[in-house]
N, C-alpha and C positions, 0 to 999 in steps of 0.2 A: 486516689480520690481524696484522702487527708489532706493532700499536699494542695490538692487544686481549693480544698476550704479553705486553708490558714492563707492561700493567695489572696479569696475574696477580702476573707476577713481583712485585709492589710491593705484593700481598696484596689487591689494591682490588675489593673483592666486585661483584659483579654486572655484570660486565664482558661483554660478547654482542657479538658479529658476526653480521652477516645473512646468511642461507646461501640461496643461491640456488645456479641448475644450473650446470654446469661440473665440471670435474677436482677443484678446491680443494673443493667441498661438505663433502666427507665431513670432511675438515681443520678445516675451519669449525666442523663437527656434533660433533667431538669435542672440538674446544677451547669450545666452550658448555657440555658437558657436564662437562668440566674446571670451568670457572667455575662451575657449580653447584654443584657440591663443595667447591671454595673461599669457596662464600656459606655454607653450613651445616658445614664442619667446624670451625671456631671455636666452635659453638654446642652449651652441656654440656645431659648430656641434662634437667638438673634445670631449664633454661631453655629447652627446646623445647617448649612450649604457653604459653610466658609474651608478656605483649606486646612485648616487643622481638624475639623470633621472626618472630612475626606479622607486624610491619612489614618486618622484614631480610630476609623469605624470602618475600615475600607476590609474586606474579608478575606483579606490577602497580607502575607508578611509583609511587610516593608522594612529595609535598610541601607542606611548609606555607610561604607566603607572606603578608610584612606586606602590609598596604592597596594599598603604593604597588606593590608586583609583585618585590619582596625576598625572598630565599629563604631562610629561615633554618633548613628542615630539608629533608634529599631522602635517601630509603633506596637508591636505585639510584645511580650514576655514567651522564652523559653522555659518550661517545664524545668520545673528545680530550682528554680534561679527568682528572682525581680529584677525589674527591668535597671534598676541603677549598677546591679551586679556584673549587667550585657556588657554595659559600655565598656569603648576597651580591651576587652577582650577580642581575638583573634578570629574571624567568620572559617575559618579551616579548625577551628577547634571544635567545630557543629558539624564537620564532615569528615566520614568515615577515613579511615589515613588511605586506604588501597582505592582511592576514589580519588587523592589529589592530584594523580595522574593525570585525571584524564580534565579533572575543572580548573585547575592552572591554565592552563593552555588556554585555555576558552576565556577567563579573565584577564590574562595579560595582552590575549588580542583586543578585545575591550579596550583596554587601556591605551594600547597601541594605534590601536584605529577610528575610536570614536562610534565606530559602530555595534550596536547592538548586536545579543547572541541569546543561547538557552541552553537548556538541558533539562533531563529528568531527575532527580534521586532519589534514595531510599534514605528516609532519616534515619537519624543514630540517636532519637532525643526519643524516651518516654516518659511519661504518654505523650499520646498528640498523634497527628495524624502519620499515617505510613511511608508516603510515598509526596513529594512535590514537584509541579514543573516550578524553573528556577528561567526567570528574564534578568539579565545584567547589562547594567547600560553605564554610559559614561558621565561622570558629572566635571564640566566644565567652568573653569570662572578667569576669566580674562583671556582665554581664548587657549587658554590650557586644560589638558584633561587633570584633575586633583584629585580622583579616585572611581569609584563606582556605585551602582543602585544595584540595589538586589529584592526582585518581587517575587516571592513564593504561594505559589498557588495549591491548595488543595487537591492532589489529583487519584487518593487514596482509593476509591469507589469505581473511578476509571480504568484504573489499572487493576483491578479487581476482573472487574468487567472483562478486559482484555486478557484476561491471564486464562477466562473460562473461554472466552470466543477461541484464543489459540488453542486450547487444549479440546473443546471439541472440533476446530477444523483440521487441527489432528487426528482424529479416530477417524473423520469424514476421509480425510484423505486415504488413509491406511486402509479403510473396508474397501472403497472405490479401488486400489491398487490390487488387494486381496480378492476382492470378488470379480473385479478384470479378469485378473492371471488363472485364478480358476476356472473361469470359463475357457479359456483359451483350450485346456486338451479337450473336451468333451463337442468341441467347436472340430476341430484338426478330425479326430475318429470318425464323425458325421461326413466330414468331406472326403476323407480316405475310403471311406467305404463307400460312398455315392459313385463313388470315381472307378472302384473296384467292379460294382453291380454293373455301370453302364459297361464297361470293358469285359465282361464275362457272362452279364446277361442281357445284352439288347434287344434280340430278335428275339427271345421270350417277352419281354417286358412287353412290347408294342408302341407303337405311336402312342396311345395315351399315356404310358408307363413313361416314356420316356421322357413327355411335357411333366409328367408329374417330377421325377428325379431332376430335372435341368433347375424348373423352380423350387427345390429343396437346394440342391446346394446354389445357387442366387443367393436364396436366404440367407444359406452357411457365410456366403461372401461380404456380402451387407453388415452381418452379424460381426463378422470377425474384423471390419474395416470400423465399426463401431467401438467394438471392443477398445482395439487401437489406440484410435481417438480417445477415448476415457481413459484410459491412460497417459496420452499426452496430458490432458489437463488436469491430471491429479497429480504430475510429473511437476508442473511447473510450481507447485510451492515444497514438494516434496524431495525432489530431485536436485532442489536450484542451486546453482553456482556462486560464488562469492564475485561483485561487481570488481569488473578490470578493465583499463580503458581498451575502445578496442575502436579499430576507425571501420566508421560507417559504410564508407567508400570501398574499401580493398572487399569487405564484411559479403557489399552484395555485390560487387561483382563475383564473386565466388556463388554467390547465390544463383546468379543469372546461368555461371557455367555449368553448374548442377542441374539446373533446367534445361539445359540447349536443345536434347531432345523434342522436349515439350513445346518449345520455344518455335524450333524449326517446323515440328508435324502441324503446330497452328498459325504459320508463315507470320507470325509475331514481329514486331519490332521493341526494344527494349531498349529505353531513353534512360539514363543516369547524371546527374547532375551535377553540382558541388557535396558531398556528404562529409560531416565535422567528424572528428573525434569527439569520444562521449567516453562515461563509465555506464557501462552496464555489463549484463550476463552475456557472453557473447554466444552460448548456444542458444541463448530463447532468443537475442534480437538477432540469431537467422532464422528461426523457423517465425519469428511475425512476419519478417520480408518476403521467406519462401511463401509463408499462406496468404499472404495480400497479393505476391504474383501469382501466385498459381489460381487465388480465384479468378483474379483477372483474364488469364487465360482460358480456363473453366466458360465462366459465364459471357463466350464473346457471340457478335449478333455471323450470323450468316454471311455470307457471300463480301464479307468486311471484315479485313484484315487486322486483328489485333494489335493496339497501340497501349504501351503501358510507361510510363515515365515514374520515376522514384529521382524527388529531391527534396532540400529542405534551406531552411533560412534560419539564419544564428541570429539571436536576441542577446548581445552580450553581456548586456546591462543585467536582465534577468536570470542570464545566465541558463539560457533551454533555445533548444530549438523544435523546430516544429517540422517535422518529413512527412512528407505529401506521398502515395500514391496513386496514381488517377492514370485510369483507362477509358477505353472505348465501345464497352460492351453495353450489355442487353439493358444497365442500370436496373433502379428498382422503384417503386413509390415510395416516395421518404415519410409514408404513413407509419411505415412497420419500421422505422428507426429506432424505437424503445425495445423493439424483438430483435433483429439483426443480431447483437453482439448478447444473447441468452444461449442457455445451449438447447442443442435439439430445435434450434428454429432453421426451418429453411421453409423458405420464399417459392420455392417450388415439388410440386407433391413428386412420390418418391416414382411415378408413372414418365416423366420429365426426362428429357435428355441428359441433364444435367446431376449427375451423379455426387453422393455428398450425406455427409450424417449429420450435419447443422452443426458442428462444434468447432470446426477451426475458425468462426470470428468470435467465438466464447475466448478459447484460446491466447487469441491475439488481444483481447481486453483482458485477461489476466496476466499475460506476459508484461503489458504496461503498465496496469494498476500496482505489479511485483515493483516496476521501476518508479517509482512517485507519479508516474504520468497518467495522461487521457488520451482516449480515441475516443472521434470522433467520424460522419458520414457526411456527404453532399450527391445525391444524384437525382435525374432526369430519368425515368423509363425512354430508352430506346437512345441514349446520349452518353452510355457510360456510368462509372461511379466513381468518388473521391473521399479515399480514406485522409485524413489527418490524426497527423499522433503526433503531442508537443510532449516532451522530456527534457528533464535536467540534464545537464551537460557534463554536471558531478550529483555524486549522492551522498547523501546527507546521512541512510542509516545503510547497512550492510543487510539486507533483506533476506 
């Protein structure tokens, strides 16, 4: 906090302390706001929408750096330093050494290519904030790249943020996995014994005795398919695999042959198309293909033969593609679109031919959201339904 006064005093704009809790906060909070001040009142007003504004006042690092990592321009001051101290000096002497690993790379393609990249880091400078996203772009001048930009953003609060959301969708996941598997014996003894009584006591029981035990273990079965399910999708952030490419193509034909049973008793036909190689989980993107055909299968209309096609179409440029599943079944009203992919929703009550705990399109939109992507619905009651799911072709973080 001295150090951020004697800034003021020396006029050196952009000067900040990190204000965390404690007595001193408030002190902190007003000496920033101080500094604020001190960045814009220097600036006439005939120069406040011009670009040196822009750069001086902008709430974000700014730097320009020669090739080799030289810093020959910075609109903020580093903590310890004034700004004529920056110049010159080395932008990798502001980040941590077992970090130049991994942001080399990502600059010298930069440099290489012209186009733009990021990252996250942890600063190594206090005070000042914790944590920055970092954008790096190319600076050109006669039709050659000369070095790079570097904008650091604020992202100290965010990452906060995220650090509690992961740590309690962790405990979420753990109870949900803990409180499954515990149910599971207490489930197993109810059916073992249901199964015992009717084998050893039926003609006592009687006809009502017996409606009464068939609907106990139902329930048992319901129960225990539910179970299940919760577990799959406490599985898919808890369980998940490290992304590897895996082709789509070979992925569900193996799918389809795991189903053939099912495939054959619902006289099905099962269309496959062109499918790309991708990076994903390759056990979660078969159980979305199994659960998108298997509903298809599931929900088909009567006296009409189930048709289900799975393909997709490469965006090279964007670098995703987008797989279709689309069949021929009962569809649904694209009213309950927002419900569909919740869990515990299903479209039909549990009295319905159509057997099901509501959770595998939960499932399959966590499976995708795991991979950067989206699903999405298209159907027609009495015409069918059409899944779409667009995913990256690579992934960008290790999920």
């Amino acid at each position: 906090m001295l150090t951020l006064i004697s800034r003021m005093a020396a006029n050196d704009p952009h000067a900040q302390c990190r204000v965390v809790e404690g007595p001193l906060a408030p002190v902190a909070a007003a000496l920033n706001n101080l500094a604020s001040q001190l960045t814009t009142g220097h600036t006439k007003v005939s120069e406040a929408f011009g670009v040196q504004a822009l750069v001086e006042q902008a709430p974000s690092m700014m730097m320009a750096c020669e090739p080799d990592g030289r810093i020959r321009f910075m609109n903020f001051t580093i903590p310890g330093f004034v700004l004529g101290d920056v110049m010159g000096l080395n932008v990798y002497s502001f980040i941590a050494p077992h970090e130049h690993e991994r942001v080399r790379p990502i600059i010298q393609g930069v440099l290489e290519t012209g186009e733009p990249a990021g990252y996250e880091i942890r600063s190594v400078v206090q005070p000042g904030p914790e944590w920055f996203s970092v954008r790096v772009g190319a600076i050109k001048a006669e039709q050659r790249i000369v070095g790079f930009t570097m904008i650091l953003t604020d992202i100290s609060e965010l990452k906060r943020a995220q650090t509690r959301l992961e740590h309690s969708n962790r405990e979420l996941e753990s109870f949900a996995y803990i409180a499954s598997h515990d149910l599971q014996e207490p489930l197993r003894k109810i059916q073992t014994f249901g199964e015992r009584l009717k084998a050893t006591s039926a003609a006592a029981l009687g006809p009502q005795g017996l409606d009464y035990l068939e609907r106990m273990n139902s329930a048992s079965v319901r129960m225990r398919r539910l179970i299940e399910d919760l577990l799959t999708f406490a599985r898919v952030s808890s369980k998940a695999q490290p992304f590897t490419r895996v082709d789509l193509g070979a992925l569900t034909r193996e799918v389809v042959g795991d189903l053939e049973v099912a495939i054959e008793k619902a006289g099905a036909s099962v269309t496959l198309g062109e499918l790309p190689v991708l990076e994903a989980d390759p056990v979660q993107l078969r159980q979305l293909i199994q659960n998108l055909v298997s509903n298809a299968l599931k929900f088909r209309r009567e006296d009409v033969a189930p048709s289900v096609s799975v393909r997709a179409t490469v965006e090279a440029d964007a670098q995703r593609c987008e797989l279709v599943v689309q069949d021929n079944g009962i569809g649904f009203d694209e009213k309950y679109l927002d419900r569909i992919f919740n869990v515990f929703q299903r479209l039909h009550g549990r009295s319905s031919k159509y057997e099901g705990t509501g959770i595998g399109l939960a499932i399959c939109r966590k499976i995708v959201e795991r991979h950067n992507g989206s699903i999405r619905a298209r159907s027609v009651p009495g015409e069918g339904a059409t899944f779409i799911i667009t995913l990256p072709l690579k992934q960008s973080t290790n999920r």
